[in-house]
N, C-alpha and C positions, 0 to 999 in steps of 0.2 A: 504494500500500500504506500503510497505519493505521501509526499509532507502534505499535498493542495486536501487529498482525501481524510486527512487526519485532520484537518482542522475547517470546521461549518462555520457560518454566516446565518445567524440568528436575528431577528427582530426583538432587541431588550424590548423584557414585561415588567410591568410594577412589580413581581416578585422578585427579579432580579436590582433591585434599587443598591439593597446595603450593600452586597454583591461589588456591584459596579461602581460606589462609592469608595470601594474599598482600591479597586484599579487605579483608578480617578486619584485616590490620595498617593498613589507606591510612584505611579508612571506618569502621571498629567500633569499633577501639581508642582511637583518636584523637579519636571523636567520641561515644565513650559516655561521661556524664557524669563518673561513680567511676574508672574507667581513665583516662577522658583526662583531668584535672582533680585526680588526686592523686598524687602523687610515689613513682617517679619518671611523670613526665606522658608520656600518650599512648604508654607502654610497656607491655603485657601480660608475665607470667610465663611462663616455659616451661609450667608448670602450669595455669596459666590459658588460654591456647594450647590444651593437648593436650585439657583439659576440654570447650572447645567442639568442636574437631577430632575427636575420637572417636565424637561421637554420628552420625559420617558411617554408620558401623557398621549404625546401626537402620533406614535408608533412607527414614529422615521429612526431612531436610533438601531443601530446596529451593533453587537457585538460578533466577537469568533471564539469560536469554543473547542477546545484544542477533545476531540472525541473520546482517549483513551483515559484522560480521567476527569473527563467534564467540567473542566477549569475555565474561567472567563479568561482569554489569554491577549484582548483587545477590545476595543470600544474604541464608535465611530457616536457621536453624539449631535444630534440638529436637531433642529425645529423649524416652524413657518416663521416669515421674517415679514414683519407689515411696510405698507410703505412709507410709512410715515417713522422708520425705526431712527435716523435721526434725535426727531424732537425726543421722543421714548429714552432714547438710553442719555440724553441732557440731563432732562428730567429725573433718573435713575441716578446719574452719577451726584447730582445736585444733591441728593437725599443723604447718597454715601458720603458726603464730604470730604475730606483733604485722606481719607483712608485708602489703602492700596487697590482696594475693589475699585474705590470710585475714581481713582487716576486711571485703572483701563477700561470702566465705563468712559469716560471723558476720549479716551485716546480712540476708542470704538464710535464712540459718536462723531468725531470731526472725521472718522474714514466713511461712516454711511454719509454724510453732511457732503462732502468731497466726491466719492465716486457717483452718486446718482445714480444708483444701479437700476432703479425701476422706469426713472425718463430713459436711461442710454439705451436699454435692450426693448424699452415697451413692453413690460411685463408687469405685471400684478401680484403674483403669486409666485413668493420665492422660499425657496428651501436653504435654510442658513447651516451649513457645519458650524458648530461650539468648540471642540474639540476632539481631538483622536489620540489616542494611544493605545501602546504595546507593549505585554510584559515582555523584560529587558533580555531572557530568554527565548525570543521568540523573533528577533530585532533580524533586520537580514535575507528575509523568504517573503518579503515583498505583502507582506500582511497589510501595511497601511493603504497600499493602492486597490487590494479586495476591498478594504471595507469602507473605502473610497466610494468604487466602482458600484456596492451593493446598495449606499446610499443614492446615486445618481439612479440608478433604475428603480428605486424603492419612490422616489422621489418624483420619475416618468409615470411609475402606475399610480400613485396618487393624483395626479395633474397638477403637478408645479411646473413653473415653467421657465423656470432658471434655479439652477446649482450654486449657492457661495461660500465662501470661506476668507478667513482673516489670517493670514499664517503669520504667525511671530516670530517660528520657527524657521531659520534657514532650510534645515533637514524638509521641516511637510514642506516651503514655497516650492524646493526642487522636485519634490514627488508631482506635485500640481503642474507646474512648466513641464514635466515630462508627459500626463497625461494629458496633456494639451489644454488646459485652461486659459481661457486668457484674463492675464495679467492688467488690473481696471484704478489700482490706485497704490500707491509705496508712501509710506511714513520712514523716514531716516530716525533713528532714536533718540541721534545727538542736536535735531533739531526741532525736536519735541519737547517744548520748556516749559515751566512751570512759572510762578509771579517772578519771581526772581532770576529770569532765563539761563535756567541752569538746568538739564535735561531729569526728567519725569524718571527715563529710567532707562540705565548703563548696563544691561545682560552682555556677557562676554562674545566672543567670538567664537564663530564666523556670524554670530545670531546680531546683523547691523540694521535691518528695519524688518518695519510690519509689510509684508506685502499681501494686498487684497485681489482675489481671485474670481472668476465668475463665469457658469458652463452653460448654456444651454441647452433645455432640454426638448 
């Protein structure tokens, strides 16, 4: 049996929440640029948590489940994205205040403010990636581009009608430019300031801006 046979492509269910909470804190938190890299480090907020956690609700999120001992071995995490999401996450980060969450609320809002993803492509109904990750054993077999791939067609039979994503991460931008996304808006990090124009936030290398992505379907 194939490494591809050994490991499924699952629709997460509100059963699997604490589960995939648990991935989300080993692999996501810890290893997403802005989370993991700005203080306090490699800690997510209850808010931030529930943000991603909720969108389990819409039944676009995807995990992969390695078969031989039914281990959640990745998660792909989205939701629906309104068009008005902008003003929405101003609003959200406003709330957050000068707190971690609410510096990439703020940094997330000036990239939907910016790209106009719903004028540019004419679309209404978009499908947003939160997040993906891989247990760190698992890193290498092309696992982030399945569960990529399983959300774009997850995303087709529901009728949405654009794919997006915010990658922070050097590593996901490259997976995206490989599977042909195109590339709709770039945040440089060191020119992402805060009152005191002194950047928001410094994650090391190669990880140098946010670049936003966008498929249609």
């Amino acid at each position: 049996m194939s490494y591809e046979d050994d490991v499924e492509i699952k629709v997460v269910q509100e059963e699997n929440r604490e589960e995939i909470r648990g991935i989300l804190r080993s692999y996501f938190f810890t290893d997403e640029p802005l989370t993991g890299y700005t203080e306090p480090k490699g800690v997510a907020s209850v808010s931030e948590e529930e943000y991603v956690l909720d969108n389990i609700k819409y039944g676009v999120c995807v995990m992969a489940v390695y078969k031989p001992t039914n281990k959640i071995v990745g998660v792909c995490m989205a939701g629906p994205q309104g068009v008005d999401e902008a003003d929405h996450l101003f609003e959200e980060a406003a709330k957050e205040g000068d707190t971690k969450w609410g510096k990439i609320l703020r940094m997330l809002a000036c990239i939907e403010r910016d790209a106009k993803v719903s004028q540019r492509y004419g679309v209404q109904k978009i499908l947003y990636i939160i997040g993906t990750c891989v247990d760190s054993s698992m890193r290498g077999k092309n696992l982030g581009s399945r569960l990529y791939n399983a959300v774009r067609d997850l995303g087709k039979e529901k009728g949405y009608q654009l794919l997006r994503a915010d990658c922070t991460s050097f590593y996901s931008a490259k997976i995206k430019e490989r599977l042909g996304w195109d590339c709709i808006n770039t945040i440089v990090y060191k020119d992402f300031l805060d009152a005191n124009n002194k950047p928001v936030f410094n994650p090391p290398p190669p990880h140098d801006s946010c670049k936003s992505y966008a498929l249609r379907l």
